[in-house]
N, C-alpha and C positions, 0 to 999 in steps of 0.2 A: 504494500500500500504506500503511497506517494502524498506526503502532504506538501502543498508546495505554497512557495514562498508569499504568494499574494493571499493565502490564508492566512498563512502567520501573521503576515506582516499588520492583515486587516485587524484579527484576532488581539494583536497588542497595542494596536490603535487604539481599537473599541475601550482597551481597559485602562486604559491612559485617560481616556475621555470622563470615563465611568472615573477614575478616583475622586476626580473634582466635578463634579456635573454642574453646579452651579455656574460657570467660567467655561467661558468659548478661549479652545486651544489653536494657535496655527498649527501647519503641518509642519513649519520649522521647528514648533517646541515639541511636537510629539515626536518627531526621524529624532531627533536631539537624544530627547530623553529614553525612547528605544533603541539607539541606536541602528534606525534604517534609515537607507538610501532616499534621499528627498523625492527626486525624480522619480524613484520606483510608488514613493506613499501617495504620492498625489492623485498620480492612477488610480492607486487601492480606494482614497477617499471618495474618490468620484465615483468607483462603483458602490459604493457602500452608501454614496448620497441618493444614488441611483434606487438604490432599494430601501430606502428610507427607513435606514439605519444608522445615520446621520443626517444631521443639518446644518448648515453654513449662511454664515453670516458676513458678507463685504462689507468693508473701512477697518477702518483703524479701533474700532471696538468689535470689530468682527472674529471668527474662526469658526471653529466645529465645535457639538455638545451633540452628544446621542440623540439621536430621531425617535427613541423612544425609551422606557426607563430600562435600564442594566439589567433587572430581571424578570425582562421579557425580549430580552435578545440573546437566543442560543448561540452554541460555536456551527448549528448545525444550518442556521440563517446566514453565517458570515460565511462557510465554506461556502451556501449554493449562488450568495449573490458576488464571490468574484472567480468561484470555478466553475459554475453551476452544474452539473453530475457531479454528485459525490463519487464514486464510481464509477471505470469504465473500463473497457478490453479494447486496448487499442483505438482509443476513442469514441466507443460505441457504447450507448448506452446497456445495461446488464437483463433488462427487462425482454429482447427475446432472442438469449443467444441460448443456441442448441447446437448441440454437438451427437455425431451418430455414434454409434456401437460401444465399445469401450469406454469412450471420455463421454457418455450421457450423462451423468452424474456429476459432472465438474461445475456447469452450470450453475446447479442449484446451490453448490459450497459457494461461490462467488456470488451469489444473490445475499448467501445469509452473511457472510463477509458483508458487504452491503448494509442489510438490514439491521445487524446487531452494531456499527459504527453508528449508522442515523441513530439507534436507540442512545447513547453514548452521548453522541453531540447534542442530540436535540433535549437530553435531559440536565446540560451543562451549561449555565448563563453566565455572561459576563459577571453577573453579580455574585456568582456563587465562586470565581476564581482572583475577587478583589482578595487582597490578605485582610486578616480579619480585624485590624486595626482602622481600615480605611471605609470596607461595607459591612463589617459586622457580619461576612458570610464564610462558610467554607465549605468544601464540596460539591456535591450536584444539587441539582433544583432541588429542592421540598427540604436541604440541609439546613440545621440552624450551626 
């Protein structure tokens, strides 16, 4: 399995956003204090405004603040809005690959590959992987 970088990258965006949500951040102070590639976040932020999971703000009292609250944005919202298939075989979605005689069965372990990550991501929110000094969370969703 491949996580790749414009998850990540979106993934510690998001929680950089989330530590302060009161206070719109640039993308300078967020590559800064993640240490990612500016050029690369800008991208990231723009799909992620894209699927309004972020919102921005132009001027000089402008940046970014979560498009909605930290725990109701999973990791499994931020992989689909800048990879969109969590999943895939050679670029193909997992939904109807079939294989004949022998490898019939491979299929389906690749689905639940698939399925048991979505259960994974989609039950992990921003606000559950703040440390616990910042959101008062730990864990997955329904954690105190």
């Amino acid at each position: 399995m491949h996580i790749s970088a414009k998850a990540d990258y979106a993934a510690r965006a998001l929680l950089e956003l989330a530590r302060e949500p009161a206070r719109p951040l640039t993308c300078e102070a967020i590559a800064s204090a993640q240490q990612i590639p500016f050029r690369f976040l800008k991208s990231v932020v723009g799909e992620l405004r894209k699927a309004g999971l972020v919102r921005s703000q132009r001027g000089c009292e402008g940046g970014y603040w979560l498009g909605r609250p930290a725990d109701g944005i999973t990791l499994l919202d931020v992989v689909r809005a800048v990879d969109g298939e969590l999943l895939s075989l050679r670029g193909e979605p997992l939904a109807g690959l079939d294989y004949p005689g022998a490898a019939s069965g491979l299929p389906g372990v690749w689905r639940q590959v698939e399925t048991d990550a979505a259960a994974l991501l989609g039950g992990t929110t921003v606000a559950a992987l703040l440390p616990a000094a910042v959101g008062g969370h730990t864990g997955r969703k329904g954690a105190a």
